[in-house]
C-alpha positions as CSV (number, residue, x, y, z in Angstrom):
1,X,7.5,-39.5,32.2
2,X,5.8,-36.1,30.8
3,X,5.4,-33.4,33.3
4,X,3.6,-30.2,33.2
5,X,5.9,-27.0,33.3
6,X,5.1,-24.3,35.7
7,X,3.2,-21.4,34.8
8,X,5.0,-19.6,31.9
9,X,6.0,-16.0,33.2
10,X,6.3,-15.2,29.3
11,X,3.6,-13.5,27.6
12,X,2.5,-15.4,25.1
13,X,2.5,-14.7,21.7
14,X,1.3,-16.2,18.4
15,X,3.0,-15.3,15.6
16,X,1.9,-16.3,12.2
17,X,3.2,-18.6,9.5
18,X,5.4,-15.5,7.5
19,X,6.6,-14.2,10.8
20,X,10.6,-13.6,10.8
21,X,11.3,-16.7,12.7
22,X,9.9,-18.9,10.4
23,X,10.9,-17.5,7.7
24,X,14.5,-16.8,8.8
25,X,14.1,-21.0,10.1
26,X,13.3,-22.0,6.2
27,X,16.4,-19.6,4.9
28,X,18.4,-21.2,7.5
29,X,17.6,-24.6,6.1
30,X,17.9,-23.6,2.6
31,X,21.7,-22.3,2.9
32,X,22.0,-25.8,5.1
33,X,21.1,-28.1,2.2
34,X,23.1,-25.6,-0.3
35,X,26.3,-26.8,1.6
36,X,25.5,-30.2,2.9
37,X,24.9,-31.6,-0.8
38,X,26.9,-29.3,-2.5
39,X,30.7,-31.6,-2.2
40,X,28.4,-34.6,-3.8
41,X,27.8,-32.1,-6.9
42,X,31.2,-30.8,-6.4
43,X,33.1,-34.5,-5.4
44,X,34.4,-35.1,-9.2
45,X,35.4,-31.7,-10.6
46,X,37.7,-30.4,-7.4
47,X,39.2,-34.2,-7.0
48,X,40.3,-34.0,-10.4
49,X,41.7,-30.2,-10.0
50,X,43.5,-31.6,-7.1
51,X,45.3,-34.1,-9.0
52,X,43.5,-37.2,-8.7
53,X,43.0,-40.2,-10.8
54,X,39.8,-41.3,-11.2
55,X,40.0,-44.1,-8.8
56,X,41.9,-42.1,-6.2
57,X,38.5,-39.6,-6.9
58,X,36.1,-42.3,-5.8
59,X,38.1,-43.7,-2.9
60,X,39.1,-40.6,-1.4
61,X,35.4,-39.0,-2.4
62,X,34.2,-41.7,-0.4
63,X,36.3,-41.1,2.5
64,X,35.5,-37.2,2.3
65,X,31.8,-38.0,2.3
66,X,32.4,-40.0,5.5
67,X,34.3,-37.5,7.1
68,X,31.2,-35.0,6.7
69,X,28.5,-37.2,7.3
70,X,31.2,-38.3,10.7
71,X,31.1,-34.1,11.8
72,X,27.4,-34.3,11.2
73,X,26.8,-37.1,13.8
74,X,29.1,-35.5,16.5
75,X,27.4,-32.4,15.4
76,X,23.8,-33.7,15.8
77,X,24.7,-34.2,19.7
78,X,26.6,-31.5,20.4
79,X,24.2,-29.2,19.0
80,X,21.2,-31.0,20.0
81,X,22.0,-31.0,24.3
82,X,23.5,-26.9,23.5
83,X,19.9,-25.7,22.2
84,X,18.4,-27.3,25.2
85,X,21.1,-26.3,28.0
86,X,21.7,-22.5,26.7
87,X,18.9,-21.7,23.7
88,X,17.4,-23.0,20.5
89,X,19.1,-19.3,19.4
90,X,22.9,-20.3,20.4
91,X,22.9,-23.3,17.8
92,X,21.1,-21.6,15.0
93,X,24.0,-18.9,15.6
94,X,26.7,-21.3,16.2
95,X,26.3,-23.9,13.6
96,X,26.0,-21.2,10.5
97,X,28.8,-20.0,11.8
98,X,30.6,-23.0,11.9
99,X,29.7,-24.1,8.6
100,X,30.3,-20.7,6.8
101,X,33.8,-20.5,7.7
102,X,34.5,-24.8,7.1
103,X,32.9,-23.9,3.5
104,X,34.6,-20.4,3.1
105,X,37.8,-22.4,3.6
106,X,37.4,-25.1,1.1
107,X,36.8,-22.3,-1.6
108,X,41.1,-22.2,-0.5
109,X,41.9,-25.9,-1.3
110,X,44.1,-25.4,-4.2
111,X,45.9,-22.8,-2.5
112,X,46.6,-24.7,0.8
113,X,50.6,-25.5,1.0
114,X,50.7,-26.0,4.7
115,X,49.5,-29.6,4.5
116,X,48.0,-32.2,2.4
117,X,44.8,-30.9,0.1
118,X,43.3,-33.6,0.4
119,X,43.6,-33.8,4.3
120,X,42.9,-30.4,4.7
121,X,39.2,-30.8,2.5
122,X,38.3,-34.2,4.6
123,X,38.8,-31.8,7.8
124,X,37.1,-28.9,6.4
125,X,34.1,-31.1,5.3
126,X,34.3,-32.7,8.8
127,X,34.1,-29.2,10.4
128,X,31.3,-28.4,8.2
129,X,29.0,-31.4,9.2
130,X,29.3,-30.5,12.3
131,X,28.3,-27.2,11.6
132,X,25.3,-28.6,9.3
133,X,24.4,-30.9,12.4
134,X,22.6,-28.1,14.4
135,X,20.5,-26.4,11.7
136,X,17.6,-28.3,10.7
137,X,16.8,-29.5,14.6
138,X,17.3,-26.2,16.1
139,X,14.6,-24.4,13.4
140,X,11.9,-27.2,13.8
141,X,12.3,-26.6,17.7
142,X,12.3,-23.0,17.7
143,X,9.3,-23.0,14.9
144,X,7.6,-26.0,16.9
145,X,7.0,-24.1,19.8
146,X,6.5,-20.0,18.8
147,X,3.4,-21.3,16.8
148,X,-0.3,-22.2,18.1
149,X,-0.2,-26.2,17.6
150,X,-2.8,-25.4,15.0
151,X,0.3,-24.6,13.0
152,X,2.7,-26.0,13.6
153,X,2.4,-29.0,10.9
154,X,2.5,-26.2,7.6
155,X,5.0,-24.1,9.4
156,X,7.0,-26.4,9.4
157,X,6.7,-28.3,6.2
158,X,7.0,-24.5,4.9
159,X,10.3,-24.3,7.0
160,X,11.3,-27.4,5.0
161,X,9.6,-27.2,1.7
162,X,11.6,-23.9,1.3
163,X,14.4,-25.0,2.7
164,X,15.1,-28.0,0.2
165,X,15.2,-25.8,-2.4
166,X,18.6,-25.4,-1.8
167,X,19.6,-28.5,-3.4
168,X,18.5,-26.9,-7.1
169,X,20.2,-23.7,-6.4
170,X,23.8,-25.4,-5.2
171,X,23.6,-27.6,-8.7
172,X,22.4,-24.7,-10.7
173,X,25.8,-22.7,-9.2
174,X,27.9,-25.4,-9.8
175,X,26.9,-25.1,-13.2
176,X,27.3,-21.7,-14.3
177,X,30.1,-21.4,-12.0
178,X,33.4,-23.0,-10.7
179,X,33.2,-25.3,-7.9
180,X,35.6,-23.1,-5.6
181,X,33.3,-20.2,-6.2
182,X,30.0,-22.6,-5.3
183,X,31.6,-23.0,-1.7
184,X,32.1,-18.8,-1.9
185,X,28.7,-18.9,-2.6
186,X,27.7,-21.1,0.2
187,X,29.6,-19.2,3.0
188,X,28.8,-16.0,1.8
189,X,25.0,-17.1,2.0
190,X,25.7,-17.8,5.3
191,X,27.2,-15.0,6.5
192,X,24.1,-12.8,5.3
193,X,21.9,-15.2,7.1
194,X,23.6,-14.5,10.3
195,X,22.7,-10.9,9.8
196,X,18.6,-11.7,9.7
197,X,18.8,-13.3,12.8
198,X,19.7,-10.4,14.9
199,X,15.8,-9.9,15.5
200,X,14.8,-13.8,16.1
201,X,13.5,-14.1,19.6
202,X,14.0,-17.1,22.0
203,X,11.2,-19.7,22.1
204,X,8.8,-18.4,25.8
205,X,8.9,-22.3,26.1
206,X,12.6,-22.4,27.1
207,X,12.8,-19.3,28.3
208,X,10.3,-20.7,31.1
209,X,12.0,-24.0,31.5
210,X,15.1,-22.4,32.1
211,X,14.0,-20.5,35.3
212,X,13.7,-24.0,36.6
213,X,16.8,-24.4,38.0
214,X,15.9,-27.9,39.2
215,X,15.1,-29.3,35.6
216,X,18.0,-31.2,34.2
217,X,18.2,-30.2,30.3
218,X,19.3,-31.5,27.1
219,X,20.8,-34.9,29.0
220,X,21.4,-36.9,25.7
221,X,22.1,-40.4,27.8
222,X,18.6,-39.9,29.0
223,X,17.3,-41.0,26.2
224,X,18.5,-44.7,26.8
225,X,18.1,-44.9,30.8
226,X,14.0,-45.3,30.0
227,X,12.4,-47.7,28.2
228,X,9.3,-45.6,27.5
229,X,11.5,-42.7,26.2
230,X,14.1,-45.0,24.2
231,X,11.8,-46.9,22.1
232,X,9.8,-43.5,21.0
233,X,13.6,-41.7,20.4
234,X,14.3,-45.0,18.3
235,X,10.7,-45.2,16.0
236,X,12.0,-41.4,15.3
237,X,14.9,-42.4,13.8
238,X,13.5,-45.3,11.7
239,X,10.4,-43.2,10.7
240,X,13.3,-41.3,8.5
241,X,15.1,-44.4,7.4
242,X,13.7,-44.8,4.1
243,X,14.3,-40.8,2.7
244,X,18.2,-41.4,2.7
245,X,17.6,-45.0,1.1
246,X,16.2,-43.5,-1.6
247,X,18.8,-40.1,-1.9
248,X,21.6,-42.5,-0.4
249,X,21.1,-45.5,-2.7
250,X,18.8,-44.9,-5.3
251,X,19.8,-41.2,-6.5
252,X,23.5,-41.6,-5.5
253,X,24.1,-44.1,-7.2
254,X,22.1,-43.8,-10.2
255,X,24.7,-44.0,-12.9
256,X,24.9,-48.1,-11.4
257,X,21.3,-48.5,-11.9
258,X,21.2,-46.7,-15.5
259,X,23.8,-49.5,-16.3
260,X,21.8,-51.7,-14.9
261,X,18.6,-50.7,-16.3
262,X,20.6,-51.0,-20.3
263,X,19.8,-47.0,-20.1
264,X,22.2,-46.0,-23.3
265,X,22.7,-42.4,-21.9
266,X,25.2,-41.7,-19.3
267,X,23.1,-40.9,-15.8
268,X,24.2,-38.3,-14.0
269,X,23.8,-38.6,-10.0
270,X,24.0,-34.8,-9.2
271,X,20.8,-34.2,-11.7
272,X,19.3,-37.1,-10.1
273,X,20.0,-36.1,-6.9
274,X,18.6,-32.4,-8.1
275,X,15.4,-34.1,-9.1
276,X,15.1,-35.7,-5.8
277,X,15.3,-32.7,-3.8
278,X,12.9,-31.0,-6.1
279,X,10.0,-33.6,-5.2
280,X,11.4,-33.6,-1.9
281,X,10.8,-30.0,-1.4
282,X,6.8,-30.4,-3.4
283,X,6.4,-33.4,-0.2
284,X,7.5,-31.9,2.5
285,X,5.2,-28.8,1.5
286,X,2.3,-30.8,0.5
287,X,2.9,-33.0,4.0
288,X,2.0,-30.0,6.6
289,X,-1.2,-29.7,4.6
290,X,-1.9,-33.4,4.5
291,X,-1.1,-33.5,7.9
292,X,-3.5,-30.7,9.1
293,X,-6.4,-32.1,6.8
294,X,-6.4,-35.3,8.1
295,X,-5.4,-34.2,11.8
296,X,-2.7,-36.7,11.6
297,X,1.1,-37.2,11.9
298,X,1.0,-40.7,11.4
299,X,-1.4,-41.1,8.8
300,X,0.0,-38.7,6.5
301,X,4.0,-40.2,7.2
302,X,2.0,-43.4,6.2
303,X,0.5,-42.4,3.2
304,X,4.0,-40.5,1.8
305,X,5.9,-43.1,2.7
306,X,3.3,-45.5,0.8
307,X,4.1,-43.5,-2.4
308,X,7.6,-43.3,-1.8
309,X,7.6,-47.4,-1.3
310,X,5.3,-47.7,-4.4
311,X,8.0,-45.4,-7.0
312,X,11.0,-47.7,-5.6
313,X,9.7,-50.6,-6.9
314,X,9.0,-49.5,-10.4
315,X,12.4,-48.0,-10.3
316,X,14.0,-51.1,-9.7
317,X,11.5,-53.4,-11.3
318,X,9.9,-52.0,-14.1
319,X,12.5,-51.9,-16.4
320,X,13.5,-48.5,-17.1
321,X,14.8,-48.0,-20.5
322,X,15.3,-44.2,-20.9
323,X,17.0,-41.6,-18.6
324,X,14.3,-39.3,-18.8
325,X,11.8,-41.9,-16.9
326,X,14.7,-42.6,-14.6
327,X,14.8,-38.6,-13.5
328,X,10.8,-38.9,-13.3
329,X,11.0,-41.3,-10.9
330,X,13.7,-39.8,-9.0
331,X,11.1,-36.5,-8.7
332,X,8.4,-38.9,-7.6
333,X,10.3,-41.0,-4.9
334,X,11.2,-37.4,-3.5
335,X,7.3,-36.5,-3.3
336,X,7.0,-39.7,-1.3
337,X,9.9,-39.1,1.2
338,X,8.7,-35.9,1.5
339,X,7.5,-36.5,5.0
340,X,10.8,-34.9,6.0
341,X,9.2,-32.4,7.7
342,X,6.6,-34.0,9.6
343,X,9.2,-36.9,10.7
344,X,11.6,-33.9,12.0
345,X,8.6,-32.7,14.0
346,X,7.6,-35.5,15.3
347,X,10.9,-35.7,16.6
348,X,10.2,-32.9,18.6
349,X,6.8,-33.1,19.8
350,X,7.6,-36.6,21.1
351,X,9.8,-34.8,24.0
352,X,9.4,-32.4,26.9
353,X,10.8,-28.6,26.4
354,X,13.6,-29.8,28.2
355,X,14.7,-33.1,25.4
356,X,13.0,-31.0,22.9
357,X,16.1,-29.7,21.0
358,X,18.6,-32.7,21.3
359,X,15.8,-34.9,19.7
360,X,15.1,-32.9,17.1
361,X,18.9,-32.3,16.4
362,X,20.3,-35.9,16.8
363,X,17.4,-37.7,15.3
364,X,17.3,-36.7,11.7
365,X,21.7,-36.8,12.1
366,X,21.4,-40.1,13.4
367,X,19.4,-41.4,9.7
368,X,22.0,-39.1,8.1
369,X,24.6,-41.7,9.5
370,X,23.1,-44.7,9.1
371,X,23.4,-44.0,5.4
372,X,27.1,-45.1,6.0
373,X,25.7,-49.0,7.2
374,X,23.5,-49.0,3.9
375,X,26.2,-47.8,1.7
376,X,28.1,-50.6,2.8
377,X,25.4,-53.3,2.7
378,X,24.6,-51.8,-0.8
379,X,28.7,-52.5,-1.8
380,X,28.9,-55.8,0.2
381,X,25.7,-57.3,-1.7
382,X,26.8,-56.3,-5.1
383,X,29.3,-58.8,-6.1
384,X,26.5,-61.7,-5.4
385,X,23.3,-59.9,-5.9
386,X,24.1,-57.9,-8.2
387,X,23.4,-53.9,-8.5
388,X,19.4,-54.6,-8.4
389,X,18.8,-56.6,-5.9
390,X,21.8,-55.6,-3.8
391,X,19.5,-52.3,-3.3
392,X,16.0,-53.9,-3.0
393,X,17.4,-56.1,0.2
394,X,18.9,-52.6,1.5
395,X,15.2,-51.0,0.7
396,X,13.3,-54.1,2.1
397,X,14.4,-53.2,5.4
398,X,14.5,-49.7,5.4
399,X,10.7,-49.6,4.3
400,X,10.0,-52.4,7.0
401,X,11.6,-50.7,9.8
402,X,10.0,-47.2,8.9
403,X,6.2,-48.6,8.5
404,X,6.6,-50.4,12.0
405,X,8.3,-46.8,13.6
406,X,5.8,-44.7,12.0
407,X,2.6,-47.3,13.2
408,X,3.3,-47.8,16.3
409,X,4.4,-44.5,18.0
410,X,2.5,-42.2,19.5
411,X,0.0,-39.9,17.6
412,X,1.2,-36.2,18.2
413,X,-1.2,-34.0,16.1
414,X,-2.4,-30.6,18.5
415,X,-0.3,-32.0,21.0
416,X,0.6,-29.6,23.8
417,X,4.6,-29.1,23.7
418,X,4.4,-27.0,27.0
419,X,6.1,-30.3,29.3
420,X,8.7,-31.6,30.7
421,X,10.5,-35.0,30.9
422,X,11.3,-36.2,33.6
């Protein structure tokens, strides 16, 4: 149940869209998605420096992956319950941290003689996820709650929109550079970060909460001892359900589907992925706007996610025959998932000051993971299915179970986020 907070004792302020937390939120998100895609651009070229056959690269990749996406889900509560018990500011410190030194460190693999390489990068990748974890969830929060509710839908779709970016720049330095000196790259971006945060001030929401010694805060098991407050912390998670189908199925794996498609030239996932993120990055800064135009949440989720639905099935049914169209799509299905933003905030603005921060962390860590369950559908349906249809049963639900999330819980447009839960 939602509960007022006391009287704030914290002169409030309204800073604008450009102010230095928001900005400094969309940096912080940018370097995030530099480093949490950059081992998919990078899986195939340090594998085969290391040594590795080409089907000891896509095994051990795979384990890699799962190691990270692993640190991410610990991450996602570890982070999330931190920024509500000591400060949305302690995770955005921590976890670029964290993830600066784990990327720093995998810039060493080929020097490492203390133990397996290959270990070493699965444990460096796992201690970067969990770095990774704490960034995006942290920013919304902190960005969430410093502006007027007026907004908060474009400053955060700015925080994101910006943010994403960072998947063009991490292919872009893979290219003109090696791939040890794209994790240099990704540390050292980091690192400069940290130095811009110095002047970040804590959210007057928390600040207030926390003088309230009797409020429990950032309980994550509190989320499933109410019924009210589990089924809205579930529809959260399966609102973002169908953005990693399509970067977890239909970009990753690309190359399958150009086969499958009779597409003569060789697709390349990391370009596909790239093109994703670019249209991913044009959605989630269109979606603020939508979202503020049409004083909805939900009906602008809706309508993105409509699009996105609509670009999947040409993809897989309209017989694609060149790579070109195949890349056009992949910019078009990220438009439509571009509700990443708005489903991140809605994460938070569906919880008290006091949840705030471990919903908005866990929940979008939580679709991260389940990309692991889909991956595996996606492998298990092949043999009988075959490539096409394998993904369209994966996508089927996905799409079903984020139309029902998003159209059934609560609206939360120029909602007040000064509450508790209790």
């Amino acid at each position: 149940m939602a509960v007022p907070t006391l009287p704030s004792k914290v002169k409030s302020t309204e800073p604008g869209l450009f102010s230095l937390p928001v900005i400094v939120a969309a940096l912080g998100y940018f370097v995030d998605i530099y480093d949490l895609l950059l081992f998919g651009i990078v899986r195939v070229p340090s594998l085969k420096d290391l040594g590795l056959t080409p089907d000891q690269i896509s095994t051990v990749g795979a384990s890699i992956l799962n190691w990270q996406m692993g640190g991410l889900l610990l991450g996602g509560i570890l982070w999330g319950v931190l920024g509500d018990k000591r400060g949305r500011l302690s995770v955005l410190f921590g976890s670029i941290i964290t993830y600066s030194i784990a990327n720093i460190a995998c810039g060493f693999i080929k020097n490492v003689t203390f133990m397996d390489p290959v270990t070493y990068y699965a444990l460096m990748r796992f201690v970067a996820g969990i770095g990774l974890a704490g960034e995006l969830g942290a920013g919304i929060t902190l960005v969430s709650e410093i502006l007027p509710k007026e907004k908060r839908a474009i400053g955060t779709s700015l925080v994101a929109g910006i943010g994403l970016s960072g998947a063009v720049v991490a292919y872009f330095t893979v290219i003109y550079f090696d791939w040890q000196m794209a994790f240099f790259v990704g540390g050292g971006l980091g690192i400069g970060l940290l130095l811009l945060r110095v002047g970040v001030v804590e959210s007057g929401m928390f600040k207030n909460v926390t003088e309230q010694e009797h409020i429990s805060r950032g309980d994550f098991l509190s989320f499933f001892t109410n019924g009210s407050r589990l089924k809205r912390y579930l529809k959260c998670i399966g609102i973002g359900i169908p953005t990693w189908f399509v970067i977890g199925i239909l970009a990753t794996f690309s190359n399958e589907f150009g086969k499958a498609f009779g597409i003569a030239e060789e697709i390349q996932p990391g370009l596909a992925i790239m093109w994703c993120y670019v249209g991913l990055a044009a959605g989630d800064l269109a979606s603020g706007f939508i979202s503020h135009e049409l004083s909805s949440r939900k009906r602008a989720v809706t309508l993105l996610m409509g699009i996105a639905l609509l670009f999947s099935l040409v993809y897989l049914f309209f017989g694609i025959k060149s790579a070109t169209i195949l890349y056009s799509l992949c910019l078009a299905m990220g438009f439509g998932i571009g509700y990443w933003a708005m489903f991140v905030t809605i994460g938070a603005e569906q919880f008290g000051t006091n949840l705030r921060a471990t919903a908005a962390t866990t929940v979008p860590n939580m679709v991260r993971g389940l990309v692991i369950p889909m991956t595996i559908t996606y492998q298990a349906l092949k043999p009988s299915l075959e490539v096409i249809n394998a993904a369209a049963v994966v996508g089927l639900i996905s799409f079903i179970l984020g139309f029902y999330s998003i159209l059934t819980i609560p609206e939360t447009h120029g909602k007040d986020l000064d509450y508790l839960e209790e």
